[in-house]
VEXDREN-2710 file (C-alpha; in Angstrom, 1 decimal):
% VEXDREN-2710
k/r/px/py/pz
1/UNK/28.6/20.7/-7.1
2/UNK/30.9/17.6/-7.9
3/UNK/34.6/18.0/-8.0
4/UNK/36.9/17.0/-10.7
5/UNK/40.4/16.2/-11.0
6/UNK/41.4/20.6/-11.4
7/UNK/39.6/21.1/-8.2
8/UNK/41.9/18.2/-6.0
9/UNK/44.9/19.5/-7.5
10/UNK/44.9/16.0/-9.5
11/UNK/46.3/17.8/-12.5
12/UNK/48.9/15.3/-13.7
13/UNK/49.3/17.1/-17.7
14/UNK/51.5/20.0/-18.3
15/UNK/50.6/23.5/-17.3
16/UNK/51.3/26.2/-19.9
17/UNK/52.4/29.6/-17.9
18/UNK/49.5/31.9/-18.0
19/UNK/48.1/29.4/-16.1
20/UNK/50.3/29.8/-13.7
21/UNK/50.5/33.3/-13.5
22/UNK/46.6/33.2/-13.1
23/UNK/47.4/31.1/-9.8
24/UNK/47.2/27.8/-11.2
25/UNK/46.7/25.2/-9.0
26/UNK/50.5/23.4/-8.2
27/UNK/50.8/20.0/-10.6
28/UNK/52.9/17.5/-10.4
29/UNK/54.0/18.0/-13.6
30/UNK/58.0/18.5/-14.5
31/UNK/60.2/20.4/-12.6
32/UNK/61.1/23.6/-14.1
33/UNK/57.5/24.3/-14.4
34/UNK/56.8/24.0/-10.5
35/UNK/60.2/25.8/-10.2
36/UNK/58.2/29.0/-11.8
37/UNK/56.1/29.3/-8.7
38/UNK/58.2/28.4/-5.9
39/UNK/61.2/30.5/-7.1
40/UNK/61.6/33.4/-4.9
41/UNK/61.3/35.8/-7.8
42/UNK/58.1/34.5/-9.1
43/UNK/56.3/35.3/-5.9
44/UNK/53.3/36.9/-7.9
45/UNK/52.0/33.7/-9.3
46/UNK/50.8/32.4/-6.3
47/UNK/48.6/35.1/-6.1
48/UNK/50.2/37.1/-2.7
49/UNK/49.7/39.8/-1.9
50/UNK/51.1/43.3/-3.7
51/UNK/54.0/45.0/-3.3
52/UNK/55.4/47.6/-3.8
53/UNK/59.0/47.4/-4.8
54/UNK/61.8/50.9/-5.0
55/UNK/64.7/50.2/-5.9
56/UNK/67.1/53.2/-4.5
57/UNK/70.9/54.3/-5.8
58/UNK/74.1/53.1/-6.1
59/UNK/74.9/50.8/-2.8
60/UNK/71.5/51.5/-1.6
61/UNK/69.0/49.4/-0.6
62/UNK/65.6/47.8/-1.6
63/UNK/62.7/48.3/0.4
64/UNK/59.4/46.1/0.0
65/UNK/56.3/47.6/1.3
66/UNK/53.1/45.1/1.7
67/UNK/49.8/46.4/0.4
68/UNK/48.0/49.0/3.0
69/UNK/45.2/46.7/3.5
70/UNK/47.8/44.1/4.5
71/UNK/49.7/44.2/8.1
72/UNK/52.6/46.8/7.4
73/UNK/55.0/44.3/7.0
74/UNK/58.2/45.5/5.7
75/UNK/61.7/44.5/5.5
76/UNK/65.2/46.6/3.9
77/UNK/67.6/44.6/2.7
78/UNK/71.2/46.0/0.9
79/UNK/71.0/44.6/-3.0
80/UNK/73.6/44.7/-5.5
81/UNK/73.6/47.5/-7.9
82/UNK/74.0/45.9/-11.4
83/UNK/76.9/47.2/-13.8
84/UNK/75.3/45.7/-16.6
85/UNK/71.4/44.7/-16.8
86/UNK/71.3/41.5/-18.9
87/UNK/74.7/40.2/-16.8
88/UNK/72.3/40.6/-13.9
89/UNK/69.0/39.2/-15.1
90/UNK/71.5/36.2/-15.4
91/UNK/73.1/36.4/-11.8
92/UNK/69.7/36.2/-10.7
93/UNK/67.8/33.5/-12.4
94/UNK/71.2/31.1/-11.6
95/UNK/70.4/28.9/-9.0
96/UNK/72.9/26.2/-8.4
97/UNK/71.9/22.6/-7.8
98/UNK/74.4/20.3/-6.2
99/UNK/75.2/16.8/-6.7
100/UNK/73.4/14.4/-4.4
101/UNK/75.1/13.8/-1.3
102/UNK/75.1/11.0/1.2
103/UNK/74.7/12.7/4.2
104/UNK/74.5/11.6/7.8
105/UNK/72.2/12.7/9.9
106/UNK/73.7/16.1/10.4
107/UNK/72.2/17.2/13.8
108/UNK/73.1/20.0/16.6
109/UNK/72.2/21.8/18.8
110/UNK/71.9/25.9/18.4
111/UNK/73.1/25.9/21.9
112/UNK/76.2/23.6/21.8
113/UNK/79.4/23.5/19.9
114/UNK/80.6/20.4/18.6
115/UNK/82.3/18.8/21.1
116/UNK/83.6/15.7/19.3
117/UNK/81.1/13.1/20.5
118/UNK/81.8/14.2/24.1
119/UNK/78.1/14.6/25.2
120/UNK/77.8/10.7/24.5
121/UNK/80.2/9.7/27.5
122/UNK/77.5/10.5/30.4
123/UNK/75.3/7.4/28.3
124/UNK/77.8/5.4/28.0
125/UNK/79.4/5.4/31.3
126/UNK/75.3/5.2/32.3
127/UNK/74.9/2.1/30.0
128/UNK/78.5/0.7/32.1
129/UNK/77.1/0.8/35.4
130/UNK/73.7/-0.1/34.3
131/UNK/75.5/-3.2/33.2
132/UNK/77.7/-3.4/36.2
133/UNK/74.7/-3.7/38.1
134/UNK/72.9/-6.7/36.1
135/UNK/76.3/-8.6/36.6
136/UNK/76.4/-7.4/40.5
137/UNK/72.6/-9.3/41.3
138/UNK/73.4/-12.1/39.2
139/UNK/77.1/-13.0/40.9
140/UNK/74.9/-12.1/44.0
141/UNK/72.7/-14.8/43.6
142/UNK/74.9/-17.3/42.3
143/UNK/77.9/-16.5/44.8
144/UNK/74.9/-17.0/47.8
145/UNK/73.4/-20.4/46.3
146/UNK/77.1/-21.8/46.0
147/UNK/77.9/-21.0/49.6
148/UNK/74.6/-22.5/51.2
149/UNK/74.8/-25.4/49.1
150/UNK/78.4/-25.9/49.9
151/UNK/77.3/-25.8/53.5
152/UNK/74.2/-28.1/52.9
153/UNK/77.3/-30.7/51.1
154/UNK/79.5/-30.6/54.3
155/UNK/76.5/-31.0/56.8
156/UNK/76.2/-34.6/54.7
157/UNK/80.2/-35.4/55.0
158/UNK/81.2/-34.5/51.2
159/UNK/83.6/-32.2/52.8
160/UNK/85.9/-32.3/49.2
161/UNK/82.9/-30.9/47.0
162/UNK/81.2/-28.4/50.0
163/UNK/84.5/-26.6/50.9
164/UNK/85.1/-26.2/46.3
165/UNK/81.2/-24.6/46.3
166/UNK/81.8/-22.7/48.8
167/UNK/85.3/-21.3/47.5
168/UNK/83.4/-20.7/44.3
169/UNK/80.5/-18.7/45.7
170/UNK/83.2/-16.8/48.4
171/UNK/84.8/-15.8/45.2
172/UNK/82.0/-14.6/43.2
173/UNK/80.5/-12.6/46.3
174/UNK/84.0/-10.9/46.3
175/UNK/83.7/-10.1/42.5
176/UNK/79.9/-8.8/42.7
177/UNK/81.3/-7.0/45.4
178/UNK/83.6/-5.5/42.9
179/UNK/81.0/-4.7/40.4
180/UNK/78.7/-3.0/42.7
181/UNK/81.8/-0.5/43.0
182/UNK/82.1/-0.1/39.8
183/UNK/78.5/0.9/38.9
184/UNK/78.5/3.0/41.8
185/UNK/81.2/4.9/40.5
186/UNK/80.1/5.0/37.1
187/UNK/76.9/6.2/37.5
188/UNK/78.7/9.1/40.1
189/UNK/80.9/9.7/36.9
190/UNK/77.7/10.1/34.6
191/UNK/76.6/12.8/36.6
192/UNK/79.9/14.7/36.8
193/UNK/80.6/14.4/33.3
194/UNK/77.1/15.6/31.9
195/UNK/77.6/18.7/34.3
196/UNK/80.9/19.1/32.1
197/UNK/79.8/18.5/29.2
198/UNK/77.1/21.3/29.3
199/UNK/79.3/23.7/30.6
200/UNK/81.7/23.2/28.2
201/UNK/79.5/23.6/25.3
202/UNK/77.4/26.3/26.4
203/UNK/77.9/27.5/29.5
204/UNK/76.2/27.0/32.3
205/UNK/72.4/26.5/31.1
206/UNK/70.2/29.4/31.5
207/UNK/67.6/29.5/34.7
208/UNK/64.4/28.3/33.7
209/UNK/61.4/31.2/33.0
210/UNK/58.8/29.7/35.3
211/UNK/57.8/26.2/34.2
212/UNK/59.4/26.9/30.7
213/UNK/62.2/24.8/29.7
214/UNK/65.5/25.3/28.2
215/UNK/64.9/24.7/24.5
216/UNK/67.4/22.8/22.1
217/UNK/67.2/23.1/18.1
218/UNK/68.1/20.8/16.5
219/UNK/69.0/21.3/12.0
220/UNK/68.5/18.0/9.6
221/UNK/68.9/18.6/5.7
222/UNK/65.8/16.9/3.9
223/UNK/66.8/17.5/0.3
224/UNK/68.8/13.9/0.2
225/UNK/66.1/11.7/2.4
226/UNK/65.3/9.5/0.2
227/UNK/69.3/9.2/-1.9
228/UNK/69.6/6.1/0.4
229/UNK/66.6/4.4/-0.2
230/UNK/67.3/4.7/-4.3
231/UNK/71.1/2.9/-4.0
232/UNK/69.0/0.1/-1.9
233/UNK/66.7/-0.5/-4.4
234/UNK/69.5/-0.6/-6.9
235/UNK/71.3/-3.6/-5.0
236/UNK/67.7/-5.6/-4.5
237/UNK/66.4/-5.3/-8.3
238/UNK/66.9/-7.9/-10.3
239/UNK/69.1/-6.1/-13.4
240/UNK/68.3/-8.4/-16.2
241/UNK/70.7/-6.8/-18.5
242/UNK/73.5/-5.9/-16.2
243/UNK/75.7/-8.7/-17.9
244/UNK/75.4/-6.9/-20.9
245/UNK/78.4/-5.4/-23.1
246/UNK/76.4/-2.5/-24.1
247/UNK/74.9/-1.6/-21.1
248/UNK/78.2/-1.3/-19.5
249/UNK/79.0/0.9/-22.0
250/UNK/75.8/3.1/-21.5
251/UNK/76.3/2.9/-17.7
252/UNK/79.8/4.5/-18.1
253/UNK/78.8/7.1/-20.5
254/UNK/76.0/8.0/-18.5
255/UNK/78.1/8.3/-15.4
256/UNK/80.8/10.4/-18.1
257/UNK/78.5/13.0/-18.8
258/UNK/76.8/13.4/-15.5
259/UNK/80.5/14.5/-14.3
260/UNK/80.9/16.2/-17.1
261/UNK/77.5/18.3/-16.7
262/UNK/78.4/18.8/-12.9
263/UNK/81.8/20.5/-13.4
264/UNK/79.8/22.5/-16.1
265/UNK/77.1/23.7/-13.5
266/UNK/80.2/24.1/-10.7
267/UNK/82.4/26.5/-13.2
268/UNK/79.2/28.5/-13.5
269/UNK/78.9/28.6/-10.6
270/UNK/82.5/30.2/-10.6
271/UNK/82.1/32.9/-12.5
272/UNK/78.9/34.1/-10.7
273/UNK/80.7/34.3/-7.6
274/UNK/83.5/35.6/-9.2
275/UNK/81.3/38.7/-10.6
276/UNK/79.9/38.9/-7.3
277/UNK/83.2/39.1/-5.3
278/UNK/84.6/42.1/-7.9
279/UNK/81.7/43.8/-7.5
280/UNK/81.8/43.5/-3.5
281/UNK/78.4/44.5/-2.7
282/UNK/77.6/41.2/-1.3
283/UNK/79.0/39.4/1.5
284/UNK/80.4/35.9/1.5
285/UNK/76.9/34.6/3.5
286/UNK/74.6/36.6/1.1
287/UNK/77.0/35.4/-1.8
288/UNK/76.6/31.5/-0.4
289/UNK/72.5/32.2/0.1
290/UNK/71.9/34.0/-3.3
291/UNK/73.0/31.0/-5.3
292/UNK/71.1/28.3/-2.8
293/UNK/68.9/29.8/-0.7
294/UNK/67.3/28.2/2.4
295/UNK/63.8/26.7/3.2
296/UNK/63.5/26.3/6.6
297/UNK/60.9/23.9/7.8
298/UNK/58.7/23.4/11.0
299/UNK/56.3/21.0/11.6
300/UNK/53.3/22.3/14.2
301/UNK/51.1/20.2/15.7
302/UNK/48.7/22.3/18.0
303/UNK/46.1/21.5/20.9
304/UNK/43.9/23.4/23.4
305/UNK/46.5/25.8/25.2
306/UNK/49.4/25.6/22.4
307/UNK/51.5/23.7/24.7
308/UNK/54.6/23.7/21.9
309/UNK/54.2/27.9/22.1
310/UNK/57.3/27.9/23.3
311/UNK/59.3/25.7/20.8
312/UNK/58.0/27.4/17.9
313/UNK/58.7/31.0/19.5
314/UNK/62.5/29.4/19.4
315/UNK/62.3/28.4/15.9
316/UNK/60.9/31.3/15.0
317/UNK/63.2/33.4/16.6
318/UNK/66.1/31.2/15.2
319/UNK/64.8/31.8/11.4
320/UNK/64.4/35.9/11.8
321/UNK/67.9/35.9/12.9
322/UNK/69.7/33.7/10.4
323/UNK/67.2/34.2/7.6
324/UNK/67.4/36.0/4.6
325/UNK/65.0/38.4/3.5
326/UNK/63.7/37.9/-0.1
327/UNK/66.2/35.4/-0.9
328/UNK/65.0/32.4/1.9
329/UNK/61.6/30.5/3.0
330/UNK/60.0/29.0/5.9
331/UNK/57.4/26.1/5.3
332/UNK/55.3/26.0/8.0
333/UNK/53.2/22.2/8.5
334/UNK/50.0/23.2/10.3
335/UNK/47.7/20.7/12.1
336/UNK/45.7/22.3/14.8
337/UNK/41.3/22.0/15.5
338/UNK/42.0/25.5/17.4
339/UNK/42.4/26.1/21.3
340/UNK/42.8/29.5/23.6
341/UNK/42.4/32.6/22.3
342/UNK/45.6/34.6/23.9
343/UNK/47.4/31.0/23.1
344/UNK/46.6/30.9/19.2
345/UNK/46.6/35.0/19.5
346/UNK/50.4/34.8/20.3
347/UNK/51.1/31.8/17.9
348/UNK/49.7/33.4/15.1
349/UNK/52.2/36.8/15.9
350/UNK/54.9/34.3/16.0
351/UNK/54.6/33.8/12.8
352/UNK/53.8/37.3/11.9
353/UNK/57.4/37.7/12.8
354/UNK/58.8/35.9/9.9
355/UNK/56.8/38.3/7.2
356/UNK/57.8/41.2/9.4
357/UNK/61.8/40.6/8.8
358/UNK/60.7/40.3/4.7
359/UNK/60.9/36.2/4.6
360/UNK/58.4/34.8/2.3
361/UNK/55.8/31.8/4.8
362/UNK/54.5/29.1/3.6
363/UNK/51.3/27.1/5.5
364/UNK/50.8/23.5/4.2
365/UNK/47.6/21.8/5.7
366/UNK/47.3/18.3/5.7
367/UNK/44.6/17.7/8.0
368/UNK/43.1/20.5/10.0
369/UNK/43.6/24.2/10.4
370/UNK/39.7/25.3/11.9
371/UNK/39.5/28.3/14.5
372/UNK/42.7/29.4/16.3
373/UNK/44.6/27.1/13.5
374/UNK/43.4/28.9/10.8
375/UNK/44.5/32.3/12.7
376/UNK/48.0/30.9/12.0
377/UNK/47.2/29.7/8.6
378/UNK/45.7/33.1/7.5
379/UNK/49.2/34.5/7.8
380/UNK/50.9/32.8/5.3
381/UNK/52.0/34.6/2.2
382/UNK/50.7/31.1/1.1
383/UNK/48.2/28.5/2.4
384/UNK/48.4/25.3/0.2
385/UNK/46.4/22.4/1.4
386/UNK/45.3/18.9/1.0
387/UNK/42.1/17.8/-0.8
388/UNK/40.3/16.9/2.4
389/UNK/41.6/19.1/4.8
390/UNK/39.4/20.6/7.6
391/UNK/39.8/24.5/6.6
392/UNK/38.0/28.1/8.3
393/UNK/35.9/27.7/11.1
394/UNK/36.5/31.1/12.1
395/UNK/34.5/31.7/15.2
396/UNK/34.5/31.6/19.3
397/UNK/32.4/29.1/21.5
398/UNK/33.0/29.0/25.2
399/UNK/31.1/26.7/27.7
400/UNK/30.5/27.1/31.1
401/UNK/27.8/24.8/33.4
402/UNK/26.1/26.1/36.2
403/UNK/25.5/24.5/39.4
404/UNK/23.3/27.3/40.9
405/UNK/20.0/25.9/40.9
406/UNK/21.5/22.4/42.7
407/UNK/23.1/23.9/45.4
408/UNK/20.0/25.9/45.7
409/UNK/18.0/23.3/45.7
410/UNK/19.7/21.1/48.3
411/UNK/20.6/24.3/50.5
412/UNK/24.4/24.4/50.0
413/UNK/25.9/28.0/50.5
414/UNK/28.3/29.0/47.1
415/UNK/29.9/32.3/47.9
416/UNK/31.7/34.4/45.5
417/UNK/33.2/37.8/45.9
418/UNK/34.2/39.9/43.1
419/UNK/35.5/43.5/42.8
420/UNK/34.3/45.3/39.7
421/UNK/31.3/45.1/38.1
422/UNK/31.7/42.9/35.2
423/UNK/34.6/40.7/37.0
424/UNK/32.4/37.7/36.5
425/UNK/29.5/37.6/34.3
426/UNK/28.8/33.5/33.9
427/UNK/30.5/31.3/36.3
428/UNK/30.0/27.6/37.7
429/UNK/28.2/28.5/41.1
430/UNK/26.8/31.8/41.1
431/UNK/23.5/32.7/39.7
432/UNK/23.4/33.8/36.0
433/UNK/21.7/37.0/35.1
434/UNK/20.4/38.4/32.1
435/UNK/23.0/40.8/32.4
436/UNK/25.8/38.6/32.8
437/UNK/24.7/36.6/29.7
438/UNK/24.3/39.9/27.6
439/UNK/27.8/40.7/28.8
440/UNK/29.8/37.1/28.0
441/UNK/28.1/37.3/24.6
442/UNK/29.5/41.1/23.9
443/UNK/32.7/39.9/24.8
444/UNK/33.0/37.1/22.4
445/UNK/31.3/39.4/19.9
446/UNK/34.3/41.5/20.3
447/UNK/36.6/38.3/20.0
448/UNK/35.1/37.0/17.1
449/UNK/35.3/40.4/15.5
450/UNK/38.9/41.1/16.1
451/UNK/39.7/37.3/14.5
452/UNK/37.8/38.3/11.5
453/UNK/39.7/41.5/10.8
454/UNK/42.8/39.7/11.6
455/UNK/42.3/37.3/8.9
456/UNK/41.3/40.1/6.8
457/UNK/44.4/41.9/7.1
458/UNK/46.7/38.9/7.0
459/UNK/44.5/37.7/3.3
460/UNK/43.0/40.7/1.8
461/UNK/41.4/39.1/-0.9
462/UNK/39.3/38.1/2.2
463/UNK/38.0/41.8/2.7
464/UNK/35.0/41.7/0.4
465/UNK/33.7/38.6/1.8
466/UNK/35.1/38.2/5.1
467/UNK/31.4/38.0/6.7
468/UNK/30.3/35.4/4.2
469/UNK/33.4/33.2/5.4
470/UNK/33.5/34.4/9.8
471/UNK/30.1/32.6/10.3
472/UNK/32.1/29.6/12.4
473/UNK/31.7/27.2/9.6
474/UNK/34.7/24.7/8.1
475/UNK/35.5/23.2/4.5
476/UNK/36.7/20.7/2.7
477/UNK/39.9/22.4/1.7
478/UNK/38.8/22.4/-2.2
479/UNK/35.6/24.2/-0.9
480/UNK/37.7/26.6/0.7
481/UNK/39.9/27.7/-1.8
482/UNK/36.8/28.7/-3.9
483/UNK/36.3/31.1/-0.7
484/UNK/39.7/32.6/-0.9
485/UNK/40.5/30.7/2.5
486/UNK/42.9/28.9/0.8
487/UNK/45.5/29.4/-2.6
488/UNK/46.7/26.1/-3.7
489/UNK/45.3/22.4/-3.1
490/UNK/48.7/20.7/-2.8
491/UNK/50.1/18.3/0.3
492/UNK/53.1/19.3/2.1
493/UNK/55.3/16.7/0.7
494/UNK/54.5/17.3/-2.7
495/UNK/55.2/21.3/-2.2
496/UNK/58.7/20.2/-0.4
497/UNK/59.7/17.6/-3.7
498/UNK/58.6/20.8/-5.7
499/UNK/61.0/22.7/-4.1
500/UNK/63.9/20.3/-3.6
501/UNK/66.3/21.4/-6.8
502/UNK/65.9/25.5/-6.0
503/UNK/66.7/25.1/-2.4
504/UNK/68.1/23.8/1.0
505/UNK/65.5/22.2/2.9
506/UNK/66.4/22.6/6.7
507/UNK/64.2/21.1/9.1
508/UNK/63.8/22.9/12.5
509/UNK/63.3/20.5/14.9
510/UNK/63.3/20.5/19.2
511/UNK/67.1/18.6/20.4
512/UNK/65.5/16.2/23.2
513/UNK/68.3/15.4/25.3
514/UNK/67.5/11.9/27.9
515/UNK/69.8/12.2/30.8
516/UNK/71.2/9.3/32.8
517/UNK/70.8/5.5/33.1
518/UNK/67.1/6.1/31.5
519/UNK/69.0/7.4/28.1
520/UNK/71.2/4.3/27.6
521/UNK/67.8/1.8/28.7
522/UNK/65.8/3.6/25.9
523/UNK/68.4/2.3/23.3
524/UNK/67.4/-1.1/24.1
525/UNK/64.1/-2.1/21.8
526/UNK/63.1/-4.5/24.8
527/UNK/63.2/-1.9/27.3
528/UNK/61.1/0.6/25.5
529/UNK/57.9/0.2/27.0
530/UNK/58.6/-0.7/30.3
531/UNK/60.8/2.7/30.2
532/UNK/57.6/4.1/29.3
533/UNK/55.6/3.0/31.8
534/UNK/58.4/4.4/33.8
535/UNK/58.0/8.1/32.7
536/UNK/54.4/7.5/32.9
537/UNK/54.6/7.0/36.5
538/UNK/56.9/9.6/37.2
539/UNK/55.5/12.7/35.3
540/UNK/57.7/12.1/32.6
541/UNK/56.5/12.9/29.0
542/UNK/53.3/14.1/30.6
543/UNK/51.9/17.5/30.4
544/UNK/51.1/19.2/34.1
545/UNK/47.6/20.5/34.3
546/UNK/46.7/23.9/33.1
547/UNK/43.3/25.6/33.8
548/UNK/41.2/25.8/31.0
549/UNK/40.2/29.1/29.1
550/UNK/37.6/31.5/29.3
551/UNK/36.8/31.3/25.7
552/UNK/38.2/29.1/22.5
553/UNK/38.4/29.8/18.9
END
């Protein structure tokens, strides 16, 4: 079969809407037409799963029940009880879009207040006595070579010039002297004022879990990204006609009525609120979120043993706390070839967690989501991918050698002792049975079967045909969404510039915090790789060893 333009998503003419509600494949086509299927009350086009929605009385609340072949995910949430029904058809289809904005880039840490730029003293007193130092070994050197060559000049009778070289280098001794002090004590001060500054923030930080680590969030908006890079171009292009009378007249009426349609949208934008506030069934937050909801955003690379479990169990966490259900989003970006079962197991309930509290999840592929990736992709209330994108693979493969036979041979004793009959069934020196094989391939029989009706719950369109699609093979993404393995070919940035004008894009990111002189080296372009040859050497950036697992999907 040879793929066309519909089956890449290369779809670049307009898309008329039962097209869409047939679950379409995304186009970048105009905006109002992609806003159909991203807007939170259009969920049905992209083809998710069912639900059943009651709506109770006055002041009650809303309750949205996932289809009983799905994972009973459910989530109540209050809603406004409408006074009059086309005034709220309205309130709900309003979305305000604001003005572009420059921002900064607006970062902080859940853990931390702001503290006024405080948390930058420790690297610059750090960068002081780094400096302090540099100045200290050079007045060192010089001050030393002045003094012996003042000596060497008064050996040879030029008394005048020796005794000036060697008041030059006495001096310059004294004043590295001096320094050395000083970067002593600002390097003592460092210390003392990062203690301070964490304290003062937070608290005193939390004792570690084991070898887990503290874990910062950091929050960036992604909606104005590229605002800067337009005014650039605007100041390098060659305007040909800017000299012209009338297109300083159309400049200024353009800029005229973009005002004008802002203070339009903005006194809309009143009046909703206003209804809102007299009818008082929402609060100020669900107010502010109804009318420009949130899309959070997490980026997931995966390995073997998950080692950024932890980070997204924060994120995660962070989102089913400050989320809102059926009003907010969370795009996940998933790259991962697969890894440990329990590892991958957990991720993928991790994200479970975010359908659970009634959130709508997104899963863009780029590049890979095979095996234990695709048991996080499966979850999605979505999976969009890229054309090429390594998709399925769902199946378990473990491998163990055996050096029985050698030791054997060459008369080396192996002992192992085990309690329990099946405690070990294939290991590296003992001798494998029949029964031991039997019983390591009925356990990842029982693996294998539990990941295939996990991705049938999670996709139920998957039910029917789940065998066909379990056999451990992959696709090409545009082979897998014939499958059902996959809903709409798309990359992850063109599903986030799809997005941009119905909501907040808020990515979710790990606050790494560098401590110390290292910190104010690392700003220093020249210094970059020898710093990291430095944290090479001592553990830094590395990841400590972690035995391998029994089996991998």
């Amino acid at each position: 079969m040879r793929y066309g333009a519909e089956q890449f998503g290369y779809t670049f003419v307009t898309t008329n809407d039962n097209e869409q509600q047939q679950g379409a494949e995304l186009s970048t086509t105009t905006t109002t037409e992609t806003s159909k299927l991203v807007n939170p009350s259009s969920t049905a086009d992209l083809n998710i799963n069912p639900t059943i929605v009651e709506s109770a009385a006055a002041g009650g609340t809303t309750t949205s029940v996932h289809n009983t072949d799905d994972y009973q995910l459910m989530s109540t949430t209050p809603t406004a009880v409408p006074s009059d029904e086309e005034d709220e058809e309205q309130q709900q289809h309003f979305l305000y879009n604001p003005p572009p904005a420059k921002h900064d880039n607006n970062e902080w840490s859940t853990n931390k207040e702001d503290n006024g730029g405080a948390e930058q003293i420790p690297a610059v007193l750090s960068a002081f006595g780094a400096c302090c130092c540099c100045i200290t070994a050079a007045f060192v050197l010089a001050g030393g070579i002045l003094v012996a060559y003042g000596s060497y000049q008064n050996n040879r009778q030029e008394k005048e010039d020796g005794d000036r070289n060697q008041l030059i280098g006495s001096i310059l001794l004294v004043v590295s002297a001096s320094t050395c002090l000083l970067g002593w004590c600002s390097c003592c001060f460092s210390c003392v004022s990062t203690a301070v500054v964490d304290v003062a923030a937070g608290g005193a930080p939390l004792p570690p879990s084991g070898d887990q680590k503290r874990i910062k969030l950091k929050f960036r908006r992604l909606n104005d990204e590229f605002q800067g890079a337009q005014d650039a171009l605007n100041h390098v292009h060659f305007d040909v006609a800017g000299d012209m009378k009338e297109i300083q007249t159309a400049k200024k009426k353009e800029h005229k009525n973009k005002e004008e349609e802002e203070k339009q949208q903005k006194k809309l934008l009143e009046q909703h609120i206003q209804t809102d506030l007299k009818r008082g069934t929402l609060s100020v937050s669900d107010i502010r979120r109804k009318y420009r909801p949130i899309a959070f955003y997490i980026k997931f690379d995966g390995d073997l043993l998950v080692s950024t479990l932890d980070l997204l169990t924060k994120q995660v966490s962070t989102i089913v706390n400050v989320g809102k259900a059926n009003i907010d989003q969370v795009i996940v970006v998933l790259s991962s070839p697969g890894g440990s079962v329990s590892s991958y197991g957990l991720a993928s309930s991790q994200l479970v967690r975010i359908r659970k509290a009634g959130i709508k999840l997104v899963i863009c592929v780029d590049t890979v989501a095979a095996s234990g990736g695709y048991m996080m992709a499966s979850v999605g209330d979505v999976v969009c991918a890229a054309p090429f994108a390594m998709i399925g693979s769902i199946g378990v493969v473990t491998q163990i050698p055996n050096f029985h036979r050698f030791l054997d041979k060459n008369s080396i004793d192996a002992f192992l002792f085990t309690a329990g009959k099946h405690k070990r069934t294939v290991d590296v020196i003992g001798e494998v049975t029949d029964e031991g094989k039997e019983k390591l391939q009925e356990e990842l029989d029982d693996i294998h079967r539990a990941f295939k009706d996990h991705v049938a719950l999670a996709r139920p369109k998957l039910k029917d045909a789940i065998e066909d699609v379990g056999t451990g093979e992959y696709w090409l993404a545009v082979q897998a969404k014939e499958l059902g393995l996959v809903d709409v070919i798309m990359t992850s940035d063109e599903y986030l510039e799809s997005i941009r004008l119905q909501y907040d894009i808020i990515e979710i990111a790990e606050k790494k915090k560098k401590s110390g002189i290292l910190s104010a080296l690392h700003q220093l372009d020249g210094m970059k790789g020898v710093m990291g040859l430095f944290s090479s050497w001592t553990g830094q950036g590395g990841q400590q060893h972690q035995p391998m697992p029994m089996a991998v999907v």
